[in-house]
N, C-alpha and C positions, 0 to 999 in steps of 0.2 A: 413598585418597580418602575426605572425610570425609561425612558423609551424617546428614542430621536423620529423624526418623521420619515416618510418612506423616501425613494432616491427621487422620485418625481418632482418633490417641493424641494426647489434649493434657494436659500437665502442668499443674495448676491452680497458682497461685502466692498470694503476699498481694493482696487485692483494694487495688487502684488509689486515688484519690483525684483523677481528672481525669474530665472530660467523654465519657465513651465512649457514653455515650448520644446525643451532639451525634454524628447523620449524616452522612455525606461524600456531599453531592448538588452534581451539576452545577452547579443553582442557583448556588451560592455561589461560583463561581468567577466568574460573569458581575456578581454583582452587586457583588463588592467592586471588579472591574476597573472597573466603573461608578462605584462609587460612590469612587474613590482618583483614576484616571484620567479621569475624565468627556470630558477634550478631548483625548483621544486619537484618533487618525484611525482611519478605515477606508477604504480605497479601493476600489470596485469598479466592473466593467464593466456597460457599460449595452447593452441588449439591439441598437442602433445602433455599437455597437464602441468607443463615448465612454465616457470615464474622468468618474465623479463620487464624490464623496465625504461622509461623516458621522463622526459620532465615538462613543466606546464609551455616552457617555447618550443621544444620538438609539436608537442600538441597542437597548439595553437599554431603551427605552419604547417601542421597537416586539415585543418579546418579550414584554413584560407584556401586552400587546395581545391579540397571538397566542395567547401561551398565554390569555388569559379566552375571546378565542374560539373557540380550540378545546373549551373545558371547553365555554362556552355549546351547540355546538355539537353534544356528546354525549358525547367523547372522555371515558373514565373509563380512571382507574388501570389499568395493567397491556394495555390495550389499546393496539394496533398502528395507527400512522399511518403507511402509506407516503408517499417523498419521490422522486420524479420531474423531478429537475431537474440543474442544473451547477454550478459553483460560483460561485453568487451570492451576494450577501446575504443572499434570503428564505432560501435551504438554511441558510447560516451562522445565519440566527434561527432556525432551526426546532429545530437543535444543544441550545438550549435551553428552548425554550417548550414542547414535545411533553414532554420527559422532565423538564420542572418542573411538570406535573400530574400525574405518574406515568404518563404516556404513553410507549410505546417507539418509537422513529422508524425505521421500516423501511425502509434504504437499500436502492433497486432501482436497479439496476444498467440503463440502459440499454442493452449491450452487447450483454445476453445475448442469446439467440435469443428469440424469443417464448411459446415453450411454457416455457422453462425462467422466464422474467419470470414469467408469471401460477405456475408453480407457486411460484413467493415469495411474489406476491400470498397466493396460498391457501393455503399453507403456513401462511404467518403470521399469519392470519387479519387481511387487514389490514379493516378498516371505511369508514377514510378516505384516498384521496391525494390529495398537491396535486402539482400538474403545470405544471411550467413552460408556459410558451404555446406553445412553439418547439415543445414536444413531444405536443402533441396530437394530432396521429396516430400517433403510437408509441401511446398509452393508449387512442384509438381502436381499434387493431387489440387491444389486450389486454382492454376493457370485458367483449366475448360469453364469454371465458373464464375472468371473473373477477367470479361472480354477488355475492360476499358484501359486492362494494365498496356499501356506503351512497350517498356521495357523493364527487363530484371539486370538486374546489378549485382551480380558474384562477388562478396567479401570472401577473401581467400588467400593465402599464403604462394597459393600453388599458381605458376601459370595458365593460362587459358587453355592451351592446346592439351590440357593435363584435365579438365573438366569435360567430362560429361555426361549430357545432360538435353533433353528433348526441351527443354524452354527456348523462347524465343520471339524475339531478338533478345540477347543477353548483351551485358556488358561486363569487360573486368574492372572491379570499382579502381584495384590497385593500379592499372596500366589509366586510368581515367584521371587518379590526382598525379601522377608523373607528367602527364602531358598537359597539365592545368598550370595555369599562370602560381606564381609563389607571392604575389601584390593582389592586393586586396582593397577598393576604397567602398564601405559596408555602406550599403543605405540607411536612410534615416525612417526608419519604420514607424509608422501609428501605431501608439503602446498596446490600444485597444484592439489589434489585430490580432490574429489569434496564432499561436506561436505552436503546439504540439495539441493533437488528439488522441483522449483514451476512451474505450467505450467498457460502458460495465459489461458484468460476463454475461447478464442473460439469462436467469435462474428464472426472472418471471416475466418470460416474454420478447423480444428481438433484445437485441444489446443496443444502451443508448448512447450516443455521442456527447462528451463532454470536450468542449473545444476552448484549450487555456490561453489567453489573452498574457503578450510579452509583460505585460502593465501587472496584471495578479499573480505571474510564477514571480517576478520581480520583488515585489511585496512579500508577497510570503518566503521566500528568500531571506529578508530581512529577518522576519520574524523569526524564521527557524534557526537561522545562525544566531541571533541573539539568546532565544529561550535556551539551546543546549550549550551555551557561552563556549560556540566554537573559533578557534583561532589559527592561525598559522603554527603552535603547535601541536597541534592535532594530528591525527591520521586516522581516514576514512576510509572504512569497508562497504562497500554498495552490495549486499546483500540480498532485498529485497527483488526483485527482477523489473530489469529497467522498464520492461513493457508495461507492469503495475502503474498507474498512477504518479505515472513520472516520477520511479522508484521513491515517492515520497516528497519529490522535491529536494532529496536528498544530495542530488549531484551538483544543482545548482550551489546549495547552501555549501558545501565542501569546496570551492572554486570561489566561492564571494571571500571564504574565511581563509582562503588561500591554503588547505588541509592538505598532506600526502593522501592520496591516495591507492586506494586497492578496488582492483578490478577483480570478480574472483571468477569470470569466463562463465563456463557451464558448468555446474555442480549438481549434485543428487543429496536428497531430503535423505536415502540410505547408507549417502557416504559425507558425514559434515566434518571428518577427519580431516581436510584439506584447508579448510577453513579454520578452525580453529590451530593447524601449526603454521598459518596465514596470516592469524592475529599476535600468536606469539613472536614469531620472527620476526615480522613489518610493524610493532610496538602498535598497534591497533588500538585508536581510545572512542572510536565511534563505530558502532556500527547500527544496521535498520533489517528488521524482518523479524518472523511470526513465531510464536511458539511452538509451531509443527518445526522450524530449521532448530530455533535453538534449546529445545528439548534433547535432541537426539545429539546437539553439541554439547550439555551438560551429561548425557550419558559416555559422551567419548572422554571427557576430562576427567569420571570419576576413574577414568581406569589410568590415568595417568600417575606413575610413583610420587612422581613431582608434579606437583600441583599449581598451574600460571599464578601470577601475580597480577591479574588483572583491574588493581583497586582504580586507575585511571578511566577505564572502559564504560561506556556508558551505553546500554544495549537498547536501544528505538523497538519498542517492540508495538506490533497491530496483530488486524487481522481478526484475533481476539481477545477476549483477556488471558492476560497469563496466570495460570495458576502461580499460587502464593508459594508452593513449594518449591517450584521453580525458581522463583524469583528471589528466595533463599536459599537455595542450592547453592544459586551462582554466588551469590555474598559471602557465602561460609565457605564455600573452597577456594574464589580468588577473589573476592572484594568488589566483581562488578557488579555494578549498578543496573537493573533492568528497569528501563522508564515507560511506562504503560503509554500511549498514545491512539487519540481518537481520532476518527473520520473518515472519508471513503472517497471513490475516485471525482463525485461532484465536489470536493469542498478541498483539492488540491494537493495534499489530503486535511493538514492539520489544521483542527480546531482547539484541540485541546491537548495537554500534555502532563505529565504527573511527576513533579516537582514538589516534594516538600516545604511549605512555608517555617519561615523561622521560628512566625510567635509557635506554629503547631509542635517545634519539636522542646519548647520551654512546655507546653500544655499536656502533650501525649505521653502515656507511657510506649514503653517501646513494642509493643503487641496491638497496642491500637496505632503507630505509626505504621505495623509490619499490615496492617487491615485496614491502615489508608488510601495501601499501596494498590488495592486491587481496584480502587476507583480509575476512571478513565482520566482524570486530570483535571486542572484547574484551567478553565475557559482561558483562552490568549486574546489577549490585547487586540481589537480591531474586528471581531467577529462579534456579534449582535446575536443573543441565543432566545427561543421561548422555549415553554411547557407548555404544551396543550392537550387539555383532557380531551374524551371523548368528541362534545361538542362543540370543540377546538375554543375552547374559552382559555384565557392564559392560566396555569397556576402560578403559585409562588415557588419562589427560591429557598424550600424548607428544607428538604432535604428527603420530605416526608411524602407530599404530594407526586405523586408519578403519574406522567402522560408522554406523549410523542417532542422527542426532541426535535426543536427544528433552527435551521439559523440562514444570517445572512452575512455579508459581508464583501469587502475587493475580490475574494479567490473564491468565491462561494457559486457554483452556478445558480443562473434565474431562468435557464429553460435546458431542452436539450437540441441537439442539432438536428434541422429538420426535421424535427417530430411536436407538430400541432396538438397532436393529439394527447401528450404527455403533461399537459397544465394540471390535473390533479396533483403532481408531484411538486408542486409550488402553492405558496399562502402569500399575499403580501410582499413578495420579494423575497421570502424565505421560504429555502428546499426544508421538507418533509424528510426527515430523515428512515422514517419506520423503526428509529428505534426506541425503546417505551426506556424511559429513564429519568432521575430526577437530579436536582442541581442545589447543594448544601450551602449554607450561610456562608460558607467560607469558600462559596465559588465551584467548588468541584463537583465533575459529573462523576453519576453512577448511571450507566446502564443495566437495566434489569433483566433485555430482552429485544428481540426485533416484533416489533405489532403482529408481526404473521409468525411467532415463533412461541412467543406468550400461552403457558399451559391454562386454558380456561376450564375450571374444574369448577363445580357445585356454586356457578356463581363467583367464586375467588379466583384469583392469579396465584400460579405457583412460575417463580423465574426458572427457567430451564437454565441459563448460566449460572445461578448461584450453585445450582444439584449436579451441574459438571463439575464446577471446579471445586467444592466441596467433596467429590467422588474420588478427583484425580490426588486429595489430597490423605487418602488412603493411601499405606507403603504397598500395595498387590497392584495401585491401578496405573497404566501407562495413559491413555483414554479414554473419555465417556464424550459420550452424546446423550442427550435429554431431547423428548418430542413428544408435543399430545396428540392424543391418539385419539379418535371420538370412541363415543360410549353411552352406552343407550339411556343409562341413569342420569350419569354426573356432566353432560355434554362432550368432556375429555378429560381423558386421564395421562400420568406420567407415565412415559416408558424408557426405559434406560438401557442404554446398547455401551458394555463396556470392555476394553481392550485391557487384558492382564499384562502386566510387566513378565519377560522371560523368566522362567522357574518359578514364577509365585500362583496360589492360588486365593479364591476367596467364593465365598458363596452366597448370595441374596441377602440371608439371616442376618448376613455378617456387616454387610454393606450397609441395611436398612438400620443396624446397630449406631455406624459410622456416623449416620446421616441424621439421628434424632437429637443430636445435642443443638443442629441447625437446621429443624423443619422439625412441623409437628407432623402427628403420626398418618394423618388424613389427606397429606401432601406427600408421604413417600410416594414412592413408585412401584405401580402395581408387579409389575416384570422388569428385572433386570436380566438381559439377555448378557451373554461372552461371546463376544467375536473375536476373529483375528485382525482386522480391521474395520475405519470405521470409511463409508463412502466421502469423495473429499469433489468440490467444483475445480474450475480450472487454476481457480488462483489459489488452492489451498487448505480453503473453507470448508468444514462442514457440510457437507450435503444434506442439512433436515427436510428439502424439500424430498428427496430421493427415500431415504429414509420413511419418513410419513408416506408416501406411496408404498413403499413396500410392504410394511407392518397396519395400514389403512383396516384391516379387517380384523386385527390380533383382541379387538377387546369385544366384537360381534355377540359374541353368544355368553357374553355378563349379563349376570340376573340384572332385569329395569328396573324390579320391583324393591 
C-alpha cells in the first residue's frame, strides 16, 4: 500500500506563479452564484406550512445585510454566533454572512438534551444567537445556563411588539437587516480560519467541537459537486438538518453548482407527505438525509395511485446503511437512485460515496450490483484511509481483513476544540473513526460495525448491521436493532429489538428462519424482542447505547456451564 508522509515533512519545490495568496472564503461561492445566476430560485417553507419563493440575488442582498448587521452589531472575527433554528432561509443566509465577517456560525443542535445545548453554547463561547420564533422556549429554558450570551436575535415574520418573551436583551433580526447598509466590501479572510462549528451529540461523553476551516468546507465543496455531477440544472432539497454537520456540506455544493433550491423549513419524521409532494412539484433531482426520513417517504409513495417519476433523483443517504429494500423500493416505483454515503461530523462529512464503477457494471451480475450497493462507497479523491487491526498495525485493502477505519485529509479533523484531552481519538494525523470495517480491491468500504457496537461472542464477531438490515429485509419488519448483551458463557450474545410493519406479524421462529441463509446458526440471536419503537439519539440514530443499558441483565441467569 502506498502511503505519502505526514503534513509535518513538506517538500519545498519551485515557487509557483499563480494566485495563492487569493483565499478560499465562503464568500465567493455565494457571490459569483449571485452574481452568474442572479434568477435562480430558492424555495422555501413558510412558518404557516406554505411554499414561497426568491432567487440567488434577493439572497445574496439579504446576506450583505446580515452580515453589516451583524458586524454593526459587535460580531468580530473569530467570534461565535450560535444558530438555533430549521432549515430555512434565515439559517441558509447565515451559512454566509456570519463566516463573511469572520464570524464562526455555531450550529446548535436542538436535539440535544439541555445541559449538553448550553455546554455548546459555553463551550463555544458563543456571544450572539438568533433563534427561530418557533423556538423560543427551547432558548428560554437554556438563557439561565448560558450567562456569556450578549444578545438573542428573533427570526420572525411577526413584529416585535407581537413577541413575547422573558429573554433579554433580544433583538428583531428582521428590523436589524432593514436598517443595515445593502453595500458590502467582504474581508479577505485566512482560509485556514475557521468558518462554522458542529459538536457531536455526546453518546459517549461531553459533545466535542469540530471547528470547519473556510479552506476545507471549500475543498470539499469541490468534491461534492463533482462526485454527485451536480450542475445548474439541478434542484436541491436540503433535507438533512442544517444544524447536522453542515447539513452534509450540502448547501454549500448546491450554491457552487448553482442548483434550485428547496428549503423544506421544519418537518416531522411522522409527516414526510410534504416533502415528497415538494420534490414532485419543485422537479427535485438531489436530495440528503437518513433512512429513518426516507423510509417513511417511500411508505407515503406506495399509497400513491400514480406513482412519481423520479428516475432523475438522486437520494444522499447516511446516518446509516440503508437497507437494500429500501433502496429498491425507491428504483421499482420511481427510478431514484439512493446513493449510500460515509462519514460523520469530524470528516465534513464526506469521505466516501457509492457510485457504481463502469468496468463493475460490464463484471457484476445484477444482484451482486443490487449487494454492492449496501457498501458505504468507493474512497474520494483527496482523503488518505487506513485499516488498523487491533494493535493498530495497518491491514491490507482486501476486502477480507477487518479493523478500525481511520483517515486523513483537508476536511478531516486532527483535534477537537479545546479539548487536550481527546488525542486518543487521533493516530498520526488520522481521526479514529470507531468504525470496524474493511476496504475492497476495487476501493470500496464496507462497514461492519462501530468498535463499541461489534457483537463479541465465543471469541468471534457477529456485525450487528449486517442482522439489521438483513431483518428489515423480511416483508413484517419496519425496524430492527442488534446489541450484545454480556453473557456469562459466550462473553455476549445477540439481541434483537424489532419494530413490525402495521398489520403484519411475525414470530422469532420465523425470523431466525429469514436470518440462516445469512448467518450461521451460532450467531443467530438469542431473543428477538417486538416493540413499538426503537429508542433514537438527537440526530436520529440508534440508541444501542440506551438500548444496551436497558436489556444489560436480559442474558444474567443463562447456564455458564
Amino acid at each position: 500500500m502506498d502511503e505519502i508522509e505526514g503534513p509535518g515533512t513538506i517538500t519545498a519545490g519551485c515557487p509557483s506563479t499563480v494566485g495563492n495568496e487569493y483565499q478560499l472564503n465562503l464568500t465567493t461561492l455565494i457571490r459569483h452564484a449571485a452574481r452568474t445566476y442572479p434568477e435562480q430560485e430558492i424555495v422555501y417553507r413558510r412558518p404557516d406550512g406554505g411554499w414561497a419563493r426568491y432567487t440567488y440575488a434577493d439572497c445574496y442582498a439579504r446576506v450583505i445585510r446580515s452580515a453589516n448587521a451583524l458586524r454593526d452589531l459587535g460580531l468580530r472575527p473569530g467570534e461565535r454566533a450560535g444558530v438555533l433554528d430549521w432549515n430555512s432561509r434565515r439559517h441558509f443566509e447565515l451559512y454566509y454572512s456570519i463566516c463573511g465577517v469572520g464570524g464562526v456560525m455555531l450550529q446548535l443542535n436542538q436535539r440535544l438534551a439541555l445541559e449538553d445545548l448550553a455546554y455548546v453554547v459555553n463551550h463555544g463561547e458563543a456571544r450572539f444567537i438568533l433563534v427561530d420564533e418557533s423556538l423560543l422556549g427551547l432558548a428560554e429554558s437554556l438563557a439561565p445556563l448560558t450567562p456569556g450570551v450578549q444578545a438573542w436575535l428573533v427570526m420572525t415574520d411577526r413584529p416585535l411588539e407581537e413577541i413575547s418573551t422573558p429573554l433579554s436583551p433580544i433583538r428583531h433580526y428582521e428590523d436589524m437587516l432593514a436598517g443595515a447598509s445593502a453595500e458590502i466590501r467582504w474581508p479577505m479572510i485566512d482560509e485556514r480560519s475557521a468558518c462554522a462549528a458542529c459538536y457531536t451529540t455526546g453518546t459517549t461523553g461531553r459533545p466535542k467541537g469540530v471547528y470547519y476551516a473556510h479552506r476545507s468546507e471549500y475543498l470539499h465543496t469541490l468534491v461534492m459537486t463533482s462526485i454527485l455531477t451536480m450542475s445548474a440544472d439541478d434542484c436541491t432539497m436540503l433535507i438533512t438538518p442544517m444544524f447536522h454537520g453542515q447539513c452534509w456540506g450540502l448547501p454549500h455544493a448546491a450554491i457552487f453548482a448553482a442548483t434550485k433550491i428547496v428549503l423544506p423549513g421544519r418537518y416531522m419524521a411522522e409527516d414526510t407527505g410534504p416533502l415528497v409532494d415538494a420534490i414532485i412539484a419543485e422537479e427535485v433531482t438531489v436530495v440528503n438525509g437518513a433512512p429513518a426520513i426516507f423510509m417513511p417517504m417511500l411508505h407515503y409513495i406506495e399509497t400513491l395511485p400514480e406513482k412519481p417519476d423520479f428516475r432523475r433523483l438522486r437520494m444522499l443517504s447516511g446516518a446509516t446503511e440503508p437497507p437494500l429494500s429500501m433502496m429498491r423500493g425507491f428504483y421499482e416505483l420511481t427510478g431514484a437512485e439512493v446513493i449510500q454515503a460515509y462519514g460523520a461530523t469530524e470528516t465534513s462529512p464526506l469521505v466516501s460515496l457509492n457510485r457504481v464503477k463502469p468496468s463493475l457494471r460490464k463484471r457484476l451480475s445484477q444482484d451482486e450490483l443490487w449487494n454492492l450497493r449496501r457498501k458505504q462507497g468507493l474512497m474520494v479523491s483527496g482523503v488518505d484511509f487506513r485499516i488498523l487491526g487491533p494493535d493498530d498495525r495497518d491491514l491490507p485493502f482486501d476486502g477480507v481483513c477487518v479493523g478500525e477505519i481511520c483517515v486523513r485529509g483537508p476536511w478531516i479533523s486532527t483535534s477537537y476544540h479545546n479539548m487536550p484531552g481527546a488525542a486518543q481519538n487521533f493516530i498520526d494525523g488520522y481521526w479514529r473513526s470507531g468504525d470496524v470495517g474493511s476496504i475492497d480491491p476495487d476501493g470500496y468500504i464496507k462497514v461492519t460495525d462501530r468498535v463499541k457496537d461489534v457483537v463479541k461472542s465465543g471469541g468471534e464477531w457477529i456485525s450487528s448491521i449486517d442482522m439489521e438490515n438483513a431483518l428489515t429485509g423480511h416483508p413484517a419488519v419496519l425496524e430492527a436493532a442488534v446489541v450484545g448483551i454480556a453473557h456469562p458463557k459466550w462473553q455476549e450474545r445477540p439481541l434483537a429489538l424489532v419494530v413490525l410493519r402495521p398489520g403484519k406479524s411475525a414470530t422469532m421462529e420465523e425470523l431466525h428462519a429469514h436470518l440462516l441463509p445469512h448467518f450461521a446458526k451460532w450467531q443467530l440471536p438469542d431473543e428477538i424482542l417486538f416493540v413499538a419503537e426503537l429508542p433514537r439519539t438527537s440526530v436520529g440514530k440508534m440508541n444501542k447505547k440506551l438500548i444496551r443499558e436497558q436489556f444489560s441483565a436480559r442474558y444474567q441467569g443463562a447456564a455458564a456451564s
